[in-house]
C-alpha positions as CSV (number, residue, x, y, z in Angstrom):
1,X,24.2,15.2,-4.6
2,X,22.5,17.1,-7.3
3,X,19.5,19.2,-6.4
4,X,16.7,17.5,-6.0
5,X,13.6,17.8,-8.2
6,X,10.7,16.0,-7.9
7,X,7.9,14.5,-9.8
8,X,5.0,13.2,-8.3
9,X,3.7,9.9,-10.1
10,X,0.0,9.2,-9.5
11,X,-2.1,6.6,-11.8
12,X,-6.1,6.4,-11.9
13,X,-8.3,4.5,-12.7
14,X,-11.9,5.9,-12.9
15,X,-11.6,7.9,-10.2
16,X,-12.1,11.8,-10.8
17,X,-13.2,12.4,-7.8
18,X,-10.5,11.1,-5.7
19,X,-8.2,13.2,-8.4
20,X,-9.5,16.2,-7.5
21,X,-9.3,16.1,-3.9
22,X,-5.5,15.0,-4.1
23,X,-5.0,18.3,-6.5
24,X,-6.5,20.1,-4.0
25,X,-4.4,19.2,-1.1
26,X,-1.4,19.9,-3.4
27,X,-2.5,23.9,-3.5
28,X,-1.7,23.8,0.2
29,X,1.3,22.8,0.0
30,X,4.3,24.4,1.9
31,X,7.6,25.2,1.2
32,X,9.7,26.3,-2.3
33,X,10.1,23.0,-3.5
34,X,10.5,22.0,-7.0
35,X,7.9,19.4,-7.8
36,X,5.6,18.5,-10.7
37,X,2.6,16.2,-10.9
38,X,2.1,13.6,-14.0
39,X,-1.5,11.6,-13.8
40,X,-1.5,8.7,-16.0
41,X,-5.0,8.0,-16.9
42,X,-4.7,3.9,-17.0
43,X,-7.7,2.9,-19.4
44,X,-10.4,5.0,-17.6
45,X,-13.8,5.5,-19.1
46,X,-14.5,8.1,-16.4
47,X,-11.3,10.5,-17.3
48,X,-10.0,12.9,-15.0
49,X,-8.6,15.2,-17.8
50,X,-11.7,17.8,-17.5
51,X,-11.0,18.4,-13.7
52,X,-7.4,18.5,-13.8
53,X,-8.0,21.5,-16.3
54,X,-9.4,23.7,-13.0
55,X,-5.8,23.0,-11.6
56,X,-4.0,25.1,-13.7
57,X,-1.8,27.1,-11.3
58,X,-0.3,23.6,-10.7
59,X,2.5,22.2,-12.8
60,X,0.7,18.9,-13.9
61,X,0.8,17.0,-16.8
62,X,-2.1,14.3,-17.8
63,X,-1.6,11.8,-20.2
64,X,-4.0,8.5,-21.0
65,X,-2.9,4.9,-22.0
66,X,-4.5,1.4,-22.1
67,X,-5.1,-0.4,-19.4
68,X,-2.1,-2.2,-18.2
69,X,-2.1,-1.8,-14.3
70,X,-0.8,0.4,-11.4
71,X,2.8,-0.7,-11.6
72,X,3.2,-0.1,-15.3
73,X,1.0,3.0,-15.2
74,X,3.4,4.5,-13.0
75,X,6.8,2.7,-14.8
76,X,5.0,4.9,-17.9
77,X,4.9,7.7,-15.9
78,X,8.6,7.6,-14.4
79,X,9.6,7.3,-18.0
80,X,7.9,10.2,-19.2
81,X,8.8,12.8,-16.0
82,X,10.9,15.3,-16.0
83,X,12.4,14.9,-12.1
84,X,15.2,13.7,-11.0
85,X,13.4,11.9,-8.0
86,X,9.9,10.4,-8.3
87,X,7.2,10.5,-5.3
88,X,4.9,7.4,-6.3
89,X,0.8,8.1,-5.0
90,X,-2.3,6.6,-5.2
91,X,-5.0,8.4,-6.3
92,X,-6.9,7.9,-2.9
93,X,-4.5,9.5,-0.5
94,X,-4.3,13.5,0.2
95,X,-1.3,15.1,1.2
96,X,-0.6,17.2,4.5
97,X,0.5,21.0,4.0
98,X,4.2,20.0,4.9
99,X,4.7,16.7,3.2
100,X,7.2,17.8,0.5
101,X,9.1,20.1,2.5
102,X,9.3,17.0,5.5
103,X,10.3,14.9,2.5
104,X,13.1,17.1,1.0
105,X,14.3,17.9,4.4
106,X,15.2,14.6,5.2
107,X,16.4,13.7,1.9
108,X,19.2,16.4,1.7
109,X,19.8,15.2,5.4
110,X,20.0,11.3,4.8
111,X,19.6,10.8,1.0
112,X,18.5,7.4,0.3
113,X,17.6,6.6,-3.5
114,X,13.9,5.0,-2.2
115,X,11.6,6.1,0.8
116,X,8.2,4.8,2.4
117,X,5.7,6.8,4.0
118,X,3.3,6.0,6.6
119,X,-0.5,6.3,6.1
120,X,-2.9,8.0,8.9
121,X,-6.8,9.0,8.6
122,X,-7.8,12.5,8.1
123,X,-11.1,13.5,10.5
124,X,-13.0,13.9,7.1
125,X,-13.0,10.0,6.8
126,X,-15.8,7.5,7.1
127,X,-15.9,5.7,10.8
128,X,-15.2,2.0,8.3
129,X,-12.5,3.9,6.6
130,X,-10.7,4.8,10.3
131,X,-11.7,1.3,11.1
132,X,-9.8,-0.3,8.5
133,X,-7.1,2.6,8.7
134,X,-6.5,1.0,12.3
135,X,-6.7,-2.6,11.6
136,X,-4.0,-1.8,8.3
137,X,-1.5,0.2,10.8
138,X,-1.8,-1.4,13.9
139,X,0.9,-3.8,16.0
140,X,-2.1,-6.3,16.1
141,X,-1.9,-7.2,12.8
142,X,0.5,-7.9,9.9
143,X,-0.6,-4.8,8.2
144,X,0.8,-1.3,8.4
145,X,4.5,-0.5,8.2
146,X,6.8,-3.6,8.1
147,X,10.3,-4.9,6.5
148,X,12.8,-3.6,8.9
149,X,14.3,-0.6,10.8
150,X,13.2,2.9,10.2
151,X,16.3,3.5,7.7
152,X,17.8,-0.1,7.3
153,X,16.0,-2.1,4.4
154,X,12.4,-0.8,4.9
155,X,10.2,-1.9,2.1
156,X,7.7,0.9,1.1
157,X,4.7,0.8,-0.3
158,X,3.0,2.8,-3.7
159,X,0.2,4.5,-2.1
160,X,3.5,6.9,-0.1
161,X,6.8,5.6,-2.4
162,X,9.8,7.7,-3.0
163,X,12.5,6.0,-6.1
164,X,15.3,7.9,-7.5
165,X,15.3,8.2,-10.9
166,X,19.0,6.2,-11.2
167,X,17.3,3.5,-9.2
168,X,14.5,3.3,-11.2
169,X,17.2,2.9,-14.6
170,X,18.8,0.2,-12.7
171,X,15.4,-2.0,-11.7
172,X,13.0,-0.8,-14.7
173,X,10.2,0.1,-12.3
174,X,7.5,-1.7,-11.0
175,X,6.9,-5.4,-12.5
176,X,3.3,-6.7,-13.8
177,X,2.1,-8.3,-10.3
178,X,-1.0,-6.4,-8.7
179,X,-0.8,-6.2,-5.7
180,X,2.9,-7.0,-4.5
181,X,4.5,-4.8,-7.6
182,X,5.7,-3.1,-4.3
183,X,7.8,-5.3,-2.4
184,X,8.6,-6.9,-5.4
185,X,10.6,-3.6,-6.7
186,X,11.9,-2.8,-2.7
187,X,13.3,-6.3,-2.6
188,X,15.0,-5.6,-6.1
189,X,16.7,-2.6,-4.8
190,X,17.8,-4.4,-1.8
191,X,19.4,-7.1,-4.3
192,X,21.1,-3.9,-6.1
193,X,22.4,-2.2,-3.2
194,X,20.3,0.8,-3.2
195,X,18.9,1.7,0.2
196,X,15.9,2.9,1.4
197,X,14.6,4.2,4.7
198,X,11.0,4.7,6.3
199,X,10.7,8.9,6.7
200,X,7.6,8.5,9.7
201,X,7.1,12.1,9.3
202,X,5.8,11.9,5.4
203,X,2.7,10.4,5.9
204,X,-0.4,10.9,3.6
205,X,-4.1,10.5,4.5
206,X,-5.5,6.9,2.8
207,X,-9.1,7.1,1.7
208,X,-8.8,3.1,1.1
209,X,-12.1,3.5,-1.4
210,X,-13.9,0.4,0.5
211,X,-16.3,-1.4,1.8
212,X,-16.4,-4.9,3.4
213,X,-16.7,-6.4,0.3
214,X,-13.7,-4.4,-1.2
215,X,-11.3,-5.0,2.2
216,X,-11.9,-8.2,1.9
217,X,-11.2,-8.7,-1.5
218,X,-8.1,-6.5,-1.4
219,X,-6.8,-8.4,2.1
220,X,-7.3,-11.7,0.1
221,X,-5.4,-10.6,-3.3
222,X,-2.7,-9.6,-0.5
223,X,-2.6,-13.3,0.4
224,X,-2.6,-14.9,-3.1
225,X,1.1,-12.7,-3.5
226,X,2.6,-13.3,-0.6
227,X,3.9,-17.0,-1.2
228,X,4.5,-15.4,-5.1
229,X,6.8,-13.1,-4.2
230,X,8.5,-15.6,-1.7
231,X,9.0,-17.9,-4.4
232,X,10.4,-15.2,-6.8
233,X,12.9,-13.8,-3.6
234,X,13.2,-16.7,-1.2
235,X,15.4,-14.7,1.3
236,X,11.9,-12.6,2.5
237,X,10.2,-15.8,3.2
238,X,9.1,-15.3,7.0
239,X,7.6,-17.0,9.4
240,X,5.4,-14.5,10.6
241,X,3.7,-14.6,7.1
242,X,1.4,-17.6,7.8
243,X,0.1,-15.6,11.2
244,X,-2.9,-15.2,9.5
245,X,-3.7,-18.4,8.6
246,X,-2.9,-19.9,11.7
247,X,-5.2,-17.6,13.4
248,X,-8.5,-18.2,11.4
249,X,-7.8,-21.7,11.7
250,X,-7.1,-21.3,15.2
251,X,-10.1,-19.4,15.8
252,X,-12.2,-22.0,13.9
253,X,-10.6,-24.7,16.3
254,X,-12.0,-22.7,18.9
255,X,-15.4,-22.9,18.0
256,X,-15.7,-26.4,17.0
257,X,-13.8,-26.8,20.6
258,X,-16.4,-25.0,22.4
259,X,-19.1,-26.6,21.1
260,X,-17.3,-30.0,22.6
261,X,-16.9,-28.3,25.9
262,X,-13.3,-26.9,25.6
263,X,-13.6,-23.3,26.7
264,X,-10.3,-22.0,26.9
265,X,-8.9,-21.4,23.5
266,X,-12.3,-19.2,22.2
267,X,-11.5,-17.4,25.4
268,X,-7.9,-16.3,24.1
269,X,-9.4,-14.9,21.0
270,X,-12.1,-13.1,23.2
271,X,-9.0,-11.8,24.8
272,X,-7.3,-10.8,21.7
273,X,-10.4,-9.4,20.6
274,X,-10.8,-7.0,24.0
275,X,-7.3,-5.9,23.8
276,X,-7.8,-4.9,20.3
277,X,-11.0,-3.0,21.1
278,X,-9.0,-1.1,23.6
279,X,-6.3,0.4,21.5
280,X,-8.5,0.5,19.1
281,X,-10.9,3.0,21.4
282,X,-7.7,4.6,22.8
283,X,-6.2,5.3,19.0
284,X,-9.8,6.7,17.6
285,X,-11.9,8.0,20.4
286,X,-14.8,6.4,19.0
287,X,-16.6,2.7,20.8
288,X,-17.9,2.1,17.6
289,X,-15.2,3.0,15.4
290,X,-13.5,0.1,18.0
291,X,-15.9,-2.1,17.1
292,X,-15.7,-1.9,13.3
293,X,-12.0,-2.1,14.0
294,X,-12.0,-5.6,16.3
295,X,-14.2,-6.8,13.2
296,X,-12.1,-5.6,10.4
297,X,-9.2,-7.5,11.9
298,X,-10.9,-10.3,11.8
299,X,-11.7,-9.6,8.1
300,X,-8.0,-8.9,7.3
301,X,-6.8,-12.1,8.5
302,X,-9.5,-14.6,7.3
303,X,-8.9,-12.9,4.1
304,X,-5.2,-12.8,3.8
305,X,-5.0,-16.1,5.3
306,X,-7.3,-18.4,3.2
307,X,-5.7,-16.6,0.3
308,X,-2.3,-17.3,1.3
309,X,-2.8,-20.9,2.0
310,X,-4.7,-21.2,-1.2
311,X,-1.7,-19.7,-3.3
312,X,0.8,-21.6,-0.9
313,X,-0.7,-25.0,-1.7
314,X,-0.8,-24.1,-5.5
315,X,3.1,-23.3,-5.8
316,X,4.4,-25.6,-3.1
317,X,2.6,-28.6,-3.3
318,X,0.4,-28.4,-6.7
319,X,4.0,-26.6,-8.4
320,X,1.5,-24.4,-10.6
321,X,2.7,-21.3,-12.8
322,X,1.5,-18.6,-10.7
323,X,0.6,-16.6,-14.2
324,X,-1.1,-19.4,-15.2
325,X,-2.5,-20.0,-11.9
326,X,-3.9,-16.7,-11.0
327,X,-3.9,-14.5,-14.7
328,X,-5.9,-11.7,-12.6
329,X,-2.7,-10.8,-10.4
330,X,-0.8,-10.1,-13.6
331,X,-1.0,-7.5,-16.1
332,X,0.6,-6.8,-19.6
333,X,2.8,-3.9,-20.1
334,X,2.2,-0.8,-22.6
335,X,4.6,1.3,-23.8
């Protein structure tokens, strides 16, 4: 295997501030490790270019294009690097002191040509942004880490994404979708043979720039791509993807139930509801973090799920272009 070099591929979109904080974690970095940053400026009218000059000690390189998306953004960015091995960030996350050393580490022990990291809240956040944090990692929900064993077809995800530069050649990078460009590109690999792995020890610290408007939102455009990308790759299809679904209708059942005098079903969602509160008190310290969290759960899933059986009954039944469809999923791409 040829030493390793690495270029870190992070694309913004009018967000200075969030740029400068991720700089700034990367001056406390440990470790001799050969890394350089490239930010791709994706159409921003608020650039980051004038705070990325107070970094120069750092090897970063800055470059601006038209608006075409993440996925692209970074494809432009992989294309332009210098590395033989690209670490893929969003612009919200900050990394801890040991991140690239963990990351090389495990590389030169078990190289793999694509790797996901996990995502964890730094003290710093707001008590929402550990909320959500929870709800997006935790057991209780379809969010956080998923698509197989630790090092046998995991499916990574941009905001903590390592891809070789030979498998980038052989897939061409992200595709237009946004969001899903993701599993899309891990479930292209999978079809090509490369292999990826899940390193549990490179996690970054997710800001997740929301609010209940914006988790919503976001946990909805989740749903809309699910049954896109299980059209495009039938093979991921699950079962497990319609939980959400089934549980806001389920818990709407309950109410109309309730008011009929059926008591039992609302009471297995105030069960749900405790046990979630209790992990999520055990995981944060915090009764009302726990709170926020048993109501961001709900969020997640009556978002997700209304948007995946919208999108669902548009393919499937309707047999609608999903382009056509739902134009703000896609983007064009810039070179």
């Amino acid at each position: 295997m040829e030493t390793l070099h690495f270029s870190f591929i992070i694309p913004v979109y009018n967000r200075p501030d969030e740029i400068t904080e991720l700089l700034e974690s990367f001056t406390r970095l440990k470790g001799n490790v050969a890394y350089s940053i490239y930010i791709i400026e994706d159409g921003s009218t608020r650039t980051s270019e004038e705070r990325i000059k107070h970094f120069d000690k750092l090897p970063v390189y800055y470059f601006y294009k038209e608006n075409s998306g993440p996925g692209d953004s970074r494809n432009y960015g992989m294309s332009r690097a210098q590395g033989n091995y690209f670490i893929i960030l969003d612009s919200d996350v900050l990394l801890p002191e040991d991140y690239l050393l963990v990351v090389y580490e495990r590389l030169m022990a078990n190289y793999t040509d694509c790797y996901g990291g996990p995502d964890a809240a730094h003290a710093s956040f707001s008590k929402l942004q550990k909320a959500i944090n929870f709800t997006m990692t935790s057991i209780l929900t379809t969010g956080g880490i998923r698509g197989g064993k630790a090092s046998e077809k995991f499916q990574p995800r941009s905001f903590n994404m390592g891809l070789s530069l030979k498998a980038f050649k052989a897939t061409g990078g992200f595709g237009t979708i946004h969001p899903g460009e993701d599993p899309d590109l891990s479930l292209r690999l999978t079809i090509l043979g490369f292999k990826t792995q899940l390193i549990k020890e490179a996690y970054v610290y997710h800001k997740r720039r929301i609010s209940w408007s914006k988790f919503y939102q976001q946990v909805h455009r989740f749903g809309l791509v699910r049954p896109i990308l299980n059209l495009w790759h039938p093979t991921s299809e699950r079962l497990i993807f319609w939980m959400p679904t089934l549980f806001s209708l389920g818990f709407l059942l309950s109410l109309v139930s309730y008011i009929f005098g059926v008591e039992w079903l609302l009471y297995i969602y105030m069960l749900y509801s405790a046990i979630a509160f209790i992990m999520a008190l055990f995981s944060t310290k915090s009764i009302s973090i726990a709170i926020l969290a048993v109501m961001a759960i709900f969020v997640q899933f009556f978002g997700y799920g209304y948007g995946f059986l919208k999108s669902t009954i548009a393919l499937k039944v309707l047999k609608e272009n999903p382009q056509q469809r739902f134009p703000k999923l896609f983007f064009k791409h810039v070179r």
